[in-house]
C-alpha positions as CSV (number, residue, x, y, z in Angstrom):
1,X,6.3,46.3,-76.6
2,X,8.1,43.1,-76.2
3,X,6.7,40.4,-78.0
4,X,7.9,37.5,-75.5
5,X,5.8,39.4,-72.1
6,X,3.1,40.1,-75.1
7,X,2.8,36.4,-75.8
8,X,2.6,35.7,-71.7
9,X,0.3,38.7,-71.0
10,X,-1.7,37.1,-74.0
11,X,-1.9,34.0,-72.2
12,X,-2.4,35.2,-68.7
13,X,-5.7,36.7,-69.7
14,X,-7.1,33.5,-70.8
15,X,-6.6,31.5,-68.2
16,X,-9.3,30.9,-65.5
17,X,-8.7,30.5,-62.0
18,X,-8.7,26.6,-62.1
19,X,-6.4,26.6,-64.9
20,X,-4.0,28.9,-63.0
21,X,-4.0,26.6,-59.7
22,X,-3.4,23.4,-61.4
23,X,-0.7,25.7,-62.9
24,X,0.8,27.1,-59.6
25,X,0.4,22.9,-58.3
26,X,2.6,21.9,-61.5
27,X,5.0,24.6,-60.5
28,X,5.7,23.0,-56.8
29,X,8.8,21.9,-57.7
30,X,10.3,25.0,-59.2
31,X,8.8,27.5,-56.6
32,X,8.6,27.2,-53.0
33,X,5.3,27.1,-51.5
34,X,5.1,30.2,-50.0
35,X,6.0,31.9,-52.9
36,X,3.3,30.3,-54.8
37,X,1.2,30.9,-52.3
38,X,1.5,34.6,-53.0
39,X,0.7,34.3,-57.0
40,X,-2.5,35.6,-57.9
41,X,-2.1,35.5,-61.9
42,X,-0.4,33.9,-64.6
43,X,1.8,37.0,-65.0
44,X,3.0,36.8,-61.4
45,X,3.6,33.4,-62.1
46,X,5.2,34.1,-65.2
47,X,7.3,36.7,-64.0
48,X,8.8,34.2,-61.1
49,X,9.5,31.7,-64.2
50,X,11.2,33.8,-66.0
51,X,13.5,35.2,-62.9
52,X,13.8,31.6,-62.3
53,X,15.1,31.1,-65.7
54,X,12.4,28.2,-66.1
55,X,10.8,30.0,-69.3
56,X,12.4,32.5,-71.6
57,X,11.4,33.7,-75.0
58,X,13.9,31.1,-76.6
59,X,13.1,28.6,-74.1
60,X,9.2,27.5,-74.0
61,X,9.6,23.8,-73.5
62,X,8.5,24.3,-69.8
63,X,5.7,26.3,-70.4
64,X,4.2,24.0,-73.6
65,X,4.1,21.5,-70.8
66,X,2.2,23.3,-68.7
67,X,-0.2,24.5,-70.8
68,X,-0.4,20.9,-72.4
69,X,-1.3,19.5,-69.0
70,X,-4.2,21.8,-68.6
71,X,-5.3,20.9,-71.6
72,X,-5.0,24.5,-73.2
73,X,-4.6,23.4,-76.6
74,X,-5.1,27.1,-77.7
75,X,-2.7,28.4,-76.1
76,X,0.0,25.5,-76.7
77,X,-0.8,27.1,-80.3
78,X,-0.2,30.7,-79.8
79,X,3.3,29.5,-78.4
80,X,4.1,27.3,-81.3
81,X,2.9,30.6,-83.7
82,X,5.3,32.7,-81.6
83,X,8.5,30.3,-82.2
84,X,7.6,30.0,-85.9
85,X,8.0,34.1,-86.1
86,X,10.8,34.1,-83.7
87,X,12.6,31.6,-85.6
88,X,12.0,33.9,-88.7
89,X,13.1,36.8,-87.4
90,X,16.3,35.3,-86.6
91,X,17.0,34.9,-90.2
92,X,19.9,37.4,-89.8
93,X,21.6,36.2,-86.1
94,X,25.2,34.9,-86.7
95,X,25.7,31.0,-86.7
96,X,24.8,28.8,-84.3
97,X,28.5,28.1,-83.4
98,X,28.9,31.5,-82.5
99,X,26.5,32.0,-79.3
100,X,28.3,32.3,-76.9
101,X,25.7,33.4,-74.5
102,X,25.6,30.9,-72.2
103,X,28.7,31.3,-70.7
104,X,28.9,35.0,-70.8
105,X,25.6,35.2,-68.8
106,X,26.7,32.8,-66.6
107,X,29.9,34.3,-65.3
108,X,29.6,38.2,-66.0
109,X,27.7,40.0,-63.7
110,X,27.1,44.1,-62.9
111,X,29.9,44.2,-65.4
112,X,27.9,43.7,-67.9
113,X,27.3,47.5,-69.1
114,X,31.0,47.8,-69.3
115,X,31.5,44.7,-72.0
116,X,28.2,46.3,-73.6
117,X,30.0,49.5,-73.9
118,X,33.4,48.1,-75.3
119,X,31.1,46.5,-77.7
120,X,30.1,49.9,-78.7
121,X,26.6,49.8,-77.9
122,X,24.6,53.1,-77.4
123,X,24.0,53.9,-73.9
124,X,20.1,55.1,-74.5
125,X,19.9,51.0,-75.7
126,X,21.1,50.1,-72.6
127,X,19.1,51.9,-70.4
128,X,15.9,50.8,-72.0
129,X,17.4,47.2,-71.2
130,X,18.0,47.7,-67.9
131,X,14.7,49.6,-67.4
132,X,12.5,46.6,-69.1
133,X,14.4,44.3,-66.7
134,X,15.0,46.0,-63.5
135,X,15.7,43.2,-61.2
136,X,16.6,40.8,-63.6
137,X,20.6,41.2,-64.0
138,X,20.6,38.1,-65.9
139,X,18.1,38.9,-68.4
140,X,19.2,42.5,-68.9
141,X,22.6,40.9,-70.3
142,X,20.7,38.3,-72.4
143,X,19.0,41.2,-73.9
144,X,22.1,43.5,-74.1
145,X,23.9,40.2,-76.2
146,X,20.7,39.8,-78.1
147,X,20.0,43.5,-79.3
148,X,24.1,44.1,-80.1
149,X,23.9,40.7,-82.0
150,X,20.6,42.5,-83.9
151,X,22.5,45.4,-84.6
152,X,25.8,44.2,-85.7
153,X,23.6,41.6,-87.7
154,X,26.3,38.8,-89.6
155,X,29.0,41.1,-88.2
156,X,28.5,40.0,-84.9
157,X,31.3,37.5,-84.0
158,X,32.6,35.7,-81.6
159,X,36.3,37.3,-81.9
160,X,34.6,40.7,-81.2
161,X,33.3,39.4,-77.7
162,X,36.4,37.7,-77.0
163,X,38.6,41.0,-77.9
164,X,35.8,43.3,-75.7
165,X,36.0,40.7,-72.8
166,X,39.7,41.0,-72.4
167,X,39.6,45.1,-72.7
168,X,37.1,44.6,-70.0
169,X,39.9,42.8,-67.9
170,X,37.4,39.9,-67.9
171,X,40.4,37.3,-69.0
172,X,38.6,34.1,-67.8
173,X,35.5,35.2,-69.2
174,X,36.8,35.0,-72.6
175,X,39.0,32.2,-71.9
176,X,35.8,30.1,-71.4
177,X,34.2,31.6,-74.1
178,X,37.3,30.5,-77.1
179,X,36.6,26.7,-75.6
């Protein structure tokens, strides 16, 4: 099981109905109305977060707020316990310098079994991705990065995305990525 929808299923369950509209009001300005309108629990919510890139497993800021404004303490703790572990785990990722995530996510698309695959990654992996996030082409290529990072450990480097980019004839791609 994921640890990050663990975490939010965690917190779903303990919030109250109350909590979860002054929630869903804090929200307004991310989500339109009638999609709010729609959301009957904080894992609906969550879910639309997350699609919305508002709230990832490496990117809680938004949620400590809202929690924080609810006054939910608690759970403002169970997130800071998660980041601590997180940020343990991590122990073995390659340097910060080389995380070039941001740009590849942001400009590769349905290609991004194909770079996956030049990268050498095993297609059962990929199918679990893709299965845990199936309408989430986004997060599916986070996760693909994040798991071939886990495996290739302090081998993972930058010049290996670059050289897979270009044999995926995605030239700009890795153009962007060397700046």
């Amino acid at each position: 099981v994921n640890p990050f929808l663990s975490l939010l299923h965690s917190i779903s369950l303990g919030l109250s109905d109350a909590e979860l509209s002054s929630m869903k009001f804090l929200c307004r300005d991310k989500i339109k109305k009638r999609k709010l309108e729609t959301v009957q629990s904080g894992r609906e919510l969550f879910t639309i977060l997350m699609e919305q890139q508002e709230i990832a497993s490496d990117n809680l800021e938004f949620l400590k707020k809202l929690l924080e404004q609810i006054d939910r303490g608690d759970l403002v703790s169970q997130l800071l316990h998660f980041e601590e572990e997180e940020c343990n785990a991590s122990d073995d990722q390659p340097d910060v310098h080389e995380k070039p995530h941001d740009v590849i996510s942001a400009n590769i698309g349905r290609e991004w079994k194909k770079l996956m695959r030049e990268l050498g990654m095993p297609e059962v992996k990929l199918d679990r991705i893709q299965a845990a996030h199936p309408f989430n082409l986004y997060e599916q290529l986070v996760q693909a990065l994040r798991e071939w990072q886990k495996w290739k450990g302090k081998d993972a480097k930058v010049a290996d995305l670059i050289k897979a980019l270009r044999g995926c004839h995605l030239n700009l791609v890795a153009d962007m990525v060397e700046k």
